[in-house]
matplotlib code that plots the C-alpha trace (Angstrom):
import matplotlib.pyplot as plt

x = [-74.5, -73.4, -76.7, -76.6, -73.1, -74.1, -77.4, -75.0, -72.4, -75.7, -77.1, -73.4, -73.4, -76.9, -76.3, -73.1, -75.2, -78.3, -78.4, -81.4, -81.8, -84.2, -85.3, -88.2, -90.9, -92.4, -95.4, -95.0, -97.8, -101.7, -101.9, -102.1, -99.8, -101.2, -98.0, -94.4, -91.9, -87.8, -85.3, -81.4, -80.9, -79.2, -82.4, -85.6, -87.6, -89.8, -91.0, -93.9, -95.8, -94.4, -97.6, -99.3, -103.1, -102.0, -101.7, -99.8, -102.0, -100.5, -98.3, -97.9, -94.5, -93.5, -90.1, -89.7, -87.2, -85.9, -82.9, -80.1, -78.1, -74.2, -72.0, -74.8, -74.8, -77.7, -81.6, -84.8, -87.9, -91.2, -94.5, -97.7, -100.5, -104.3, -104.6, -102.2, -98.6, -96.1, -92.4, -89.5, -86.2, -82.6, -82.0, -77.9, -77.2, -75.2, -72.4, -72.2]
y = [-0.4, -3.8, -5.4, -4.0, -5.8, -9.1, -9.0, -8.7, -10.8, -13.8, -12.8, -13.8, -17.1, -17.7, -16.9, -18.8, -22.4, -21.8, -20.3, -19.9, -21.5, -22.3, -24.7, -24.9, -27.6, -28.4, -30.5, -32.5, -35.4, -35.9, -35.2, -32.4, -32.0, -31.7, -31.7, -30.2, -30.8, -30.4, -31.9, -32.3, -35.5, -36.4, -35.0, -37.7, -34.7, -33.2, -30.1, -27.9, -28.6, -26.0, -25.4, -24.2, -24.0, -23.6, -27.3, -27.4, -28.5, -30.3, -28.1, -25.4, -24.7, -23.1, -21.8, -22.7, -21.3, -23.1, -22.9, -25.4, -25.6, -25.1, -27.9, -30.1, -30.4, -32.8, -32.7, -34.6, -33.6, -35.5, -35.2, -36.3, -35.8, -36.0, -39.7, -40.3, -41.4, -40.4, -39.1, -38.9, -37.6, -36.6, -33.0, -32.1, -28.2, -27.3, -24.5, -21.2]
z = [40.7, 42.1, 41.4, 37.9, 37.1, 39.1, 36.5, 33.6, 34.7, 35.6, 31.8, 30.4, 32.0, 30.8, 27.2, 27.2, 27.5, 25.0, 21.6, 19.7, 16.2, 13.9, 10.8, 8.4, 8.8, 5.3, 5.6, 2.6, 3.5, 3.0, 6.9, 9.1, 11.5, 15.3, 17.4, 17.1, 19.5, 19.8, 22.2, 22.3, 21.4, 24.6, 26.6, 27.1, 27.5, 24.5, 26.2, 24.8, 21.8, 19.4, 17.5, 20.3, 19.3, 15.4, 13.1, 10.1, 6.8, 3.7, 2.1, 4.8, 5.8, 9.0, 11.0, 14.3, 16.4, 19.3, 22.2, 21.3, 24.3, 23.2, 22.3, 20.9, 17.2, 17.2, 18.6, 17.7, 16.1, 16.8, 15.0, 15.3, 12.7, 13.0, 12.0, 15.5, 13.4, 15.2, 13.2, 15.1, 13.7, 14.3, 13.0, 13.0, 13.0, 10.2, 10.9, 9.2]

ax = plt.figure().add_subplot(projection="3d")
ax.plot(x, y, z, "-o")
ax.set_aspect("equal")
plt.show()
């Protein structure tokens, strides 16, 4: 029983500094899109490519969903298409 709480109790404190949003890419250009990544702004890190093995073709659209960690209200988007541009933008979460 006491490992069963101290899981709960470490599952509370994890929850309490990520929460998971998500946002709509709209590929709106002439190019495909290759890479996706996400990072709080204050991070230098990009992480995984969110796309995985899938690209993103001229008028495709896709959700992502991604952990925010709490307190930041701000995180950057890069993108890199097939002809090797790279977009990088600052995305600010909007409350409910």
């Amino acid at each position: 029983m006491k490992k069963l709480i101290l899981v709960l109790v470490l599952v509370g404190l994890t929850a309490t500094f990520v929460f998971a949003d998500s946002f709509v890419i709209q590929n709106s250009t002439r190019s495909t899109f290759l890479y996706i990544y996400t990072s709080d702004s204050r991070s230098s890190d990009w992480g995984d490519d969110l796309l995985g093995n899938q690209v993103l073709s001229p008028g495709e659209s896709l959700r992502i969903e991604t952990a925010i960690p709490i307190g930041s209200t701000t995180w950057d988007i890069r993108i890199i298409d097939d002809d090797g541009d790279t977009y990088t933008l600052a995305a600010r979460r909007i409350a409910n």
